[in-house]
Structures are given as C-alpha cells and as structure tokens.
C-alpha positions as CSV (number, residue, x, y, z in Angstrom):
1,X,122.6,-49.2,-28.2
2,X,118.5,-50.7,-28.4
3,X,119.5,-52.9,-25.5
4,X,120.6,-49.9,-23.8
5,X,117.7,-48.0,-24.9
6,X,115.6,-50.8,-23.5
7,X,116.9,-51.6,-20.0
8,X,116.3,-47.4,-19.2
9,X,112.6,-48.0,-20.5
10,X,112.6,-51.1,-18.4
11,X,113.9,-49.3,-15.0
12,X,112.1,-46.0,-15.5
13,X,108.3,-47.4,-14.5
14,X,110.5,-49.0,-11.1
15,X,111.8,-45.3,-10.2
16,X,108.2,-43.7,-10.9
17,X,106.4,-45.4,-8.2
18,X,109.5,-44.2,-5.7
19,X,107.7,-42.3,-3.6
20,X,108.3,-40.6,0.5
21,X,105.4,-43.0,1.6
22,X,107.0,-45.9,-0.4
23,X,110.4,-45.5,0.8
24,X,108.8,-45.2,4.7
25,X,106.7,-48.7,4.4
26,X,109.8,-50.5,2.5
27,X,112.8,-49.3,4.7
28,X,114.7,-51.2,6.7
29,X,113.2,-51.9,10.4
30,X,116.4,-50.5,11.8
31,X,116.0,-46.9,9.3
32,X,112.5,-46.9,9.8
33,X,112.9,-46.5,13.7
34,X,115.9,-44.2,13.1
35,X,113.3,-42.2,10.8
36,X,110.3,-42.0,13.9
37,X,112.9,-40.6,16.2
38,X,113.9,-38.0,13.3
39,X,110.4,-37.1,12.8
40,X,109.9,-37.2,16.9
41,X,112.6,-34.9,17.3
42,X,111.4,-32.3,14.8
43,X,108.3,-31.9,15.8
44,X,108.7,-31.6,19.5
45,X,111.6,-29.3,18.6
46,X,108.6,-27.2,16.9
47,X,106.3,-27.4,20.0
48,X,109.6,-25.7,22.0
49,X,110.3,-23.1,20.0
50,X,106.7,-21.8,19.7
51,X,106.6,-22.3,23.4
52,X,109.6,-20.4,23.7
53,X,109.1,-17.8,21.2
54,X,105.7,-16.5,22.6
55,X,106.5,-16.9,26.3
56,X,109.2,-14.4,25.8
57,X,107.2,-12.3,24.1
58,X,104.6,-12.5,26.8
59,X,107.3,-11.8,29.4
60,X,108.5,-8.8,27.7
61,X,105.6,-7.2,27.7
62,X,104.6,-8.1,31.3
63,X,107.8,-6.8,32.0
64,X,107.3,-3.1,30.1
65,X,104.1,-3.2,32.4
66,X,105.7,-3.5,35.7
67,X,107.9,-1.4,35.0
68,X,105.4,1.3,34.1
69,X,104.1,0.8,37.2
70,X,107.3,0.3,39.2
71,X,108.8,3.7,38.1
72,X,105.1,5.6,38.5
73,X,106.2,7.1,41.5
74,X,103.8,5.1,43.7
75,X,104.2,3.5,46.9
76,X,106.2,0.2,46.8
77,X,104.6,-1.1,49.7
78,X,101.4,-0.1,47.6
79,X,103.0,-2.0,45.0
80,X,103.7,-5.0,46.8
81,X,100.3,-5.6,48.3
82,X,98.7,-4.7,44.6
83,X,100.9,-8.0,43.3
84,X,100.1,-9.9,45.8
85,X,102.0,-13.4,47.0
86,X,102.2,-14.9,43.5
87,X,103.4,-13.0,41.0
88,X,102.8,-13.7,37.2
89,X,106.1,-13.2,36.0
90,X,110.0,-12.9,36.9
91,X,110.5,-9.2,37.3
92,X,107.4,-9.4,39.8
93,X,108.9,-12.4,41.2
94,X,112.3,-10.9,42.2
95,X,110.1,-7.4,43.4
96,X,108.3,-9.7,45.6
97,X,111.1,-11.5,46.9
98,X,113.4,-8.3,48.0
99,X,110.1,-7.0,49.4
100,X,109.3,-10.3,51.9
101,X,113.0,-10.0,52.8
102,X,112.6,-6.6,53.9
103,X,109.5,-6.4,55.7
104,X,111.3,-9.5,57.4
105,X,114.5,-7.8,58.2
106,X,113.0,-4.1,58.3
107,X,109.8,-5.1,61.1
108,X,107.0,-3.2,60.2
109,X,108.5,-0.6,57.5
110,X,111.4,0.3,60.1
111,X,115.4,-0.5,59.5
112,X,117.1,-1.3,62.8
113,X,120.3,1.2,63.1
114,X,122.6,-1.2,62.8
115,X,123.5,-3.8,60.4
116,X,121.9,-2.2,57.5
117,X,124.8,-3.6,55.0
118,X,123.8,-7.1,55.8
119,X,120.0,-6.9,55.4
120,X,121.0,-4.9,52.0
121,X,123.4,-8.0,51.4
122,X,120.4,-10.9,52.3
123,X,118.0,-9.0,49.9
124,X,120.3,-9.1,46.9
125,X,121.1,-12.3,47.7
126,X,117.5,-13.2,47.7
127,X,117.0,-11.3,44.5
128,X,119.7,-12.9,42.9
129,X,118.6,-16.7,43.8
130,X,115.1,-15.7,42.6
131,X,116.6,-14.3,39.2
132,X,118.6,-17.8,39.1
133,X,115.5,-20.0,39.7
134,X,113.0,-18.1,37.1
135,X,116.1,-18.4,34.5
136,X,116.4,-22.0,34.9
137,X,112.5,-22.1,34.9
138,X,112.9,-20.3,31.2
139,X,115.9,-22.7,30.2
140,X,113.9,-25.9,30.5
141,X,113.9,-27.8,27.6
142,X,116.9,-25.6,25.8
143,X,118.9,-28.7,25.8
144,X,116.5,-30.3,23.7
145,X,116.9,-28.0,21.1
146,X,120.9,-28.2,21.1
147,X,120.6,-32.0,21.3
148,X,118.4,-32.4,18.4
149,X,121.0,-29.6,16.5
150,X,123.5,-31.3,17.1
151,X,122.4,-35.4,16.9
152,X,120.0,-35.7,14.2
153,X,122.1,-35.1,11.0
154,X,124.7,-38.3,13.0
155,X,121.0,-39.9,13.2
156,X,120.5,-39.3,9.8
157,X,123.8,-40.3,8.6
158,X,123.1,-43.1,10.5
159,X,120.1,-44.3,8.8
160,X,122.0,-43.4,5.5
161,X,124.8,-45.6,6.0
162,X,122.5,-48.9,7.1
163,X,120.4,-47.9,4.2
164,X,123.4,-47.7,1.6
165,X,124.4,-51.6,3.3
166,X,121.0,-52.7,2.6
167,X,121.2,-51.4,-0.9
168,X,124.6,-52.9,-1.9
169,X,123.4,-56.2,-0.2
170,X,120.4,-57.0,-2.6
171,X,122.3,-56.0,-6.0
172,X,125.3,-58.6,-4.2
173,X,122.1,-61.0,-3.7
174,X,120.0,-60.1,-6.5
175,X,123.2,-59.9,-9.2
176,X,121.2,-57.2,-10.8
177,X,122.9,-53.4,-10.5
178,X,119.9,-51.4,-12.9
179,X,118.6,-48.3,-11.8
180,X,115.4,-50.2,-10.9
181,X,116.8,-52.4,-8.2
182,X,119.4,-49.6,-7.0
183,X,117.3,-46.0,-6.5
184,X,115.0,-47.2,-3.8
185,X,117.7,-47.9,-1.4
186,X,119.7,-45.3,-2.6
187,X,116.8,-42.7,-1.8
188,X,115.6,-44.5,1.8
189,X,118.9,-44.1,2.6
190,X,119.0,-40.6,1.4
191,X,115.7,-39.8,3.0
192,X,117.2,-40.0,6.6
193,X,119.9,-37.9,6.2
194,X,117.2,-35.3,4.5
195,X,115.2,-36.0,7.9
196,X,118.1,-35.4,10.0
197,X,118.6,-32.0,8.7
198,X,115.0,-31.1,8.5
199,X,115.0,-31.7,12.5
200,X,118.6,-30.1,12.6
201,X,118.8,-26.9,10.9
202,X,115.6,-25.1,12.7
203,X,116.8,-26.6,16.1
204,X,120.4,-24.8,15.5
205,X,119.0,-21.5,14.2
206,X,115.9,-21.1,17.0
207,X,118.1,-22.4,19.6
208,X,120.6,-19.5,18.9
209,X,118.0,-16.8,18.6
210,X,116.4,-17.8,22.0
211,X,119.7,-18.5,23.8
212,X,120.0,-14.6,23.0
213,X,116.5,-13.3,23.4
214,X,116.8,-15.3,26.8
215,X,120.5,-13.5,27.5
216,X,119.0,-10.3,26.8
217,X,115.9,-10.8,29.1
218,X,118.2,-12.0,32.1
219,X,120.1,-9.0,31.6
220,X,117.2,-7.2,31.9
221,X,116.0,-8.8,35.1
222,X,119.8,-8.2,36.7
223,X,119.1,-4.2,36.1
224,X,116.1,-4.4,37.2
225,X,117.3,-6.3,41.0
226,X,120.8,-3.8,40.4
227,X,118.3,-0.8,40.7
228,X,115.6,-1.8,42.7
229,X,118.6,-3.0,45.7
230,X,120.1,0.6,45.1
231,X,116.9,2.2,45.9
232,X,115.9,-0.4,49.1
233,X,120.0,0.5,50.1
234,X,118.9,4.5,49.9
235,X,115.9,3.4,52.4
236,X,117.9,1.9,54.7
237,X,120.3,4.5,55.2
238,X,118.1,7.3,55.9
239,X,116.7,5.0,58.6
C-alpha cells in the first residue's frame, strides 16, 4: 500500500505541468502538423460563416428595398436607368438583365408583332442564367464548410491514433507504464481528436443553416424573375 501511495505522489507533479501549450511543443512532428491544419481549418471555417452570415443579411435587406421600389408603381424603364449598368445585388442583377434583353429584342420600347413568345422565352432565359450565376457567386466557398464537417474529426482521429502509437512506443522503450510517462501521450493524442471536433461541429451546424438561408433566398430570386417575366409577357402582348 505506501509504495502505492508513493508512486501516485511521484506521478502527480508529471501530470500537473500537462498543459494545451505543452502538449503542442512536445507532440509528434506528424500530430503537430495534423494539429495546424485543424486549427487552419477552424478558423477559416469562422472567416466563412461570418462572411456568409452578414452577406445574406445584407442581401435581404437590399432585396426588401428593391422591391419597395420595384412594386411602387413607377416606371420600369425609370427603374432601370435609376440602377444603372451595375447593379449592387442579385434581384437588381436579374431586373437588369430581363431589361437589356428587352430593349434589345423590343427596339426602342416597341414589341415587334410577331414572335413575342420567343423574346418572352430569351428573357427568362437570360433571367434564369443570371439567377444561376449570382447563386454560384453566393455558393463559393460552401464546400469548404462541408469539407472541414465532414474531414476534421477523421483528421483528428488521425492524430489520435499516431499519438496513441507514440504513447505505447516509449512505455515499450521506456519499460515504465506510471501515469507520469503515460498521460501526456494519452492527452496529445486526445487533443486532436478535441481539435477535430472544435473545427467540425460549427462547420456542420452553419453549413446547414446557410445551405437553407441560401435555399430560401434563391427561392426568392426565382419569384421575383417568375413575376417580373409575367408582367414583361403582359407588355408584349398588348403590343
């Protein structure tokens, strides 16, 4: 029992100074490098959600305001030369796309008789490749997010597993299996799994919230170039 008593005094001081900063300096070459690309991954994973979170918020609201003035009654020619040839955001994007296409196809204001169907046609086609390309403007760096969700805790595991290897390789060379010679492996190898699901868990979660926010606001845009093509359809046919 006192040499008992005694060995668990003697490894006690060696746990105390385990520490995060320790456990970075003395890890393996191979975990430490498995550890920057956690720590990498997490916090560009931050920088794109941020990014994400208030650009949608932005565009919502930019979106509310062109509508306001969409739906105000006024002139969509008006409209048109008000926003100018680069519009600020997607809405005003696929506006301004439908609009070139039908000054193009209309002369100046005036629908020939015929073919009315296929200049309707060309400008929801044009509206619809304008949706498409702001969309995949929007999606940019998604996959980052799903990558990182999805990797990092096999990164971590990764780290955990060469760590644990490490570990059991100094007790084989050290012929010593206290607590002292076995927790700081143990926790570097535990570390990186905790990394790997530090960089995991908010990529899965934000990446699901603005997959949907980013469904929702594409649905919005398709209304928007559903309506807008039914009212340039109602133009042409009272030409």
């Amino acid at each position: 029992m006192e040499s008992a008593v005694t060995a668990a005094a003697v490894a006690a001081p060696g746990v105390a100074h385990v520490s995060i900063v320790n456990l970075i300096l003395l890890a393996d070459p191979v975990v430490k490098v498995v550890m920057a690309m956690l720590v990498f991954a997490s916090i560009w994973s931050w920088g794109i959600i941020f990014d994400k979170i208030l650009r949608l918020r932005s565009l919502a609201q930019q979106a509310e305001q062109f509508e306001e003035r969409f739906w105000s009654g006024s002139s969509l020619e008006d409209l048109f030369e008000k926003i100018g040839q680069r519009p600020k955001d997607p809405m005003s994007s696929i506006f301004v796309a439908a609009m070139k296409e039908w000054r193009r196809s209309a002369g100046k204001g005036i629908a020939p008789a015929a073919g009315t169907a296929a200049v309707a046609e060309r400008m929801d086609r044009v509206m619809k490749i304008s949706l498409e390309r702001e969309m995949d403007h929007l999606n940019k760096r998604m996959i980052f997010l799903a990558s990182t969700g999805s990797v990092s805790p096999f990164l971590g595991l990764l780290g955990t597993v060469w760590g644990i290897m490490n570990t059991f390789t100094a007790i084989g060379a050290a012929s010593d299996t206290s607590l002292a010679t076995v927790a700081p492996g143990i926790a570097e190898a535990l570390f990186a799994t905790a990394l790997g699901l530090v960089a995991a868990i908010p990529a899965v979660v934000f990446y699901n919230k603005i997959s949907s926010d980013l469904a929702r606001y594409a649905l919005r845009l398709e209304n928007f170039a559903g309506e807008f093509g039914a009212i340039l359809s109602r133009q042409l046919d009272m030409k």
